[in-house]
C-alpha positions as a Markdown table, in Angstrom:
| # | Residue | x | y | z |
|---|---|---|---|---|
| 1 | Unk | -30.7 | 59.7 | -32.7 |
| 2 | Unk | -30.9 | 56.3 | -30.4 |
| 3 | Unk | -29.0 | 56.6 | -27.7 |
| 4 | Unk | -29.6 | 52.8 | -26.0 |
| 5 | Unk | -27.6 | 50.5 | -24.0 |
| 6 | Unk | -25.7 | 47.8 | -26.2 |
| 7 | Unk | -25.8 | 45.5 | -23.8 |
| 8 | Unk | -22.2 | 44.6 | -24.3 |
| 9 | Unk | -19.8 | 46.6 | -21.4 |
| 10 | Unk | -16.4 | 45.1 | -22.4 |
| 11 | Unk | -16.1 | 41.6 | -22.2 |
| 12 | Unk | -19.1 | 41.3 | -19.9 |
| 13 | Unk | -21.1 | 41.0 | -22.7 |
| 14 | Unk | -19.5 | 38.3 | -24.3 |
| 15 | Unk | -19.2 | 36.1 | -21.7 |
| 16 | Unk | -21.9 | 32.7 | -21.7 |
| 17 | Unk | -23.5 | 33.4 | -17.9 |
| 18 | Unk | -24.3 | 37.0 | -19.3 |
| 19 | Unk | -26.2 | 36.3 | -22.7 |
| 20 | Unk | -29.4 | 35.8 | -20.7 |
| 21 | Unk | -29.7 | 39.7 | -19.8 |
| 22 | Unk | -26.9 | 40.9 | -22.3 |
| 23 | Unk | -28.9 | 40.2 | -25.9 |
| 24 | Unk | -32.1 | 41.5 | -24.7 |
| 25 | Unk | -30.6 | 44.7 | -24.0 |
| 26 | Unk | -29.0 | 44.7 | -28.0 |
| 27 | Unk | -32.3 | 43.4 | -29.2 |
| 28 | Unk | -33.8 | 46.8 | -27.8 |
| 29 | Unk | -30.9 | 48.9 | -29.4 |
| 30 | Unk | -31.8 | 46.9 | -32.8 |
| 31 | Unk | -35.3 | 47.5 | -32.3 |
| 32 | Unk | -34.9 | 50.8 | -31.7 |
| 33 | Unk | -32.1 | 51.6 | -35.0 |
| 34 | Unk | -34.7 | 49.9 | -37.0 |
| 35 | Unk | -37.3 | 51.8 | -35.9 |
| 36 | Unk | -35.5 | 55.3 | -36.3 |
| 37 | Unk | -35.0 | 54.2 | -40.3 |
| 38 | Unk | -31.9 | 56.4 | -40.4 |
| 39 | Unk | -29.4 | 56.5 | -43.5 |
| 40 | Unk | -26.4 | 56.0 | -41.2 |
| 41 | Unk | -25.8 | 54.1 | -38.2 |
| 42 | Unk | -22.7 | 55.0 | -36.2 |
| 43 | Unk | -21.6 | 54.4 | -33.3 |
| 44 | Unk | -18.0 | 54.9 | -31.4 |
| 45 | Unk | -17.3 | 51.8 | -29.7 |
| 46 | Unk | -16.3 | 48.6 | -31.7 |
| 47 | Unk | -17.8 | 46.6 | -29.1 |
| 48 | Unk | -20.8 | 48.2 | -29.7 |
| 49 | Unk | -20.9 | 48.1 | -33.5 |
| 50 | Unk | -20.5 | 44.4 | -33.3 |
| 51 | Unk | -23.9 | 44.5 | -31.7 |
| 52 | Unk | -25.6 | 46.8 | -33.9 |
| 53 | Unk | -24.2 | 44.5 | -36.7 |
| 54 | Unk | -25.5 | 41.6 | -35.3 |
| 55 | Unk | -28.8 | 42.7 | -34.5 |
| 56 | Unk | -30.0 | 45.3 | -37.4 |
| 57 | Unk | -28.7 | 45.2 | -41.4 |
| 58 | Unk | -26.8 | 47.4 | -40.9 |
| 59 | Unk | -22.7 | 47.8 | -40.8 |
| 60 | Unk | -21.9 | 50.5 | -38.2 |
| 61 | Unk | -19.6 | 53.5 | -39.1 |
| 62 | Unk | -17.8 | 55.2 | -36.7 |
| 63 | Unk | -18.5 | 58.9 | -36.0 |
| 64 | Unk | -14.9 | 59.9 | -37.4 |
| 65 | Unk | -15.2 | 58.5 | -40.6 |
| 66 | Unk | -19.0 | 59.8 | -40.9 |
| 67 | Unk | -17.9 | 63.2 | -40.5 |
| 68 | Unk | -14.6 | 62.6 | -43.0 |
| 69 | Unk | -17.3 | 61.7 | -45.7 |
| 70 | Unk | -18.8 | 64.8 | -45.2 |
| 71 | Unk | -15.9 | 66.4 | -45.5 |
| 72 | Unk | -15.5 | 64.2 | -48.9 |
| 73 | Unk | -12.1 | 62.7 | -47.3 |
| 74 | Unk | -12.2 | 59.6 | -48.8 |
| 75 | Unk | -11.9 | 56.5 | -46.3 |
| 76 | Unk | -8.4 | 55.4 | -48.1 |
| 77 | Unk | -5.5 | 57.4 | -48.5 |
């Protein structure tokens, strides 16, 4: 489990005065997803997925629909 700073906080994150301290703080997140070499990555904030998807191969799931797979809910109804 990686449980690291996105770097985002809302629209803080996105905004052009705050990339200089925002995307070091995802690059560490990356870094550290990477490093974990986990089958899934989830997370439960969109903002934060966006991210996670930006900074590692991988597409985010959120916890919900992790746990409905388990359950062998499919994801469309």
């Amino acid at each position: 489990m990686v449980q690291q700073c996105s770097g985002i906080d809302g629209m803080w994150g996105f905004r052009a005065e705050n990339e200089e301290i925002s995307i070091p703080i995802a690059k560490k997140l990356g870094e550290m997803i990477e490093k974990a070499d986990g089958d899934i990555v989830a997370g439960d904030c969109h903002l934060a997925n966006t991210a996670i998807a930006e900074q590692t191969d991988s597409v985010p799931s959120h916890p919900l629909q992790v746990l409905a797979r388990a359950y062998g809910i499919p994801e469309e109804l």
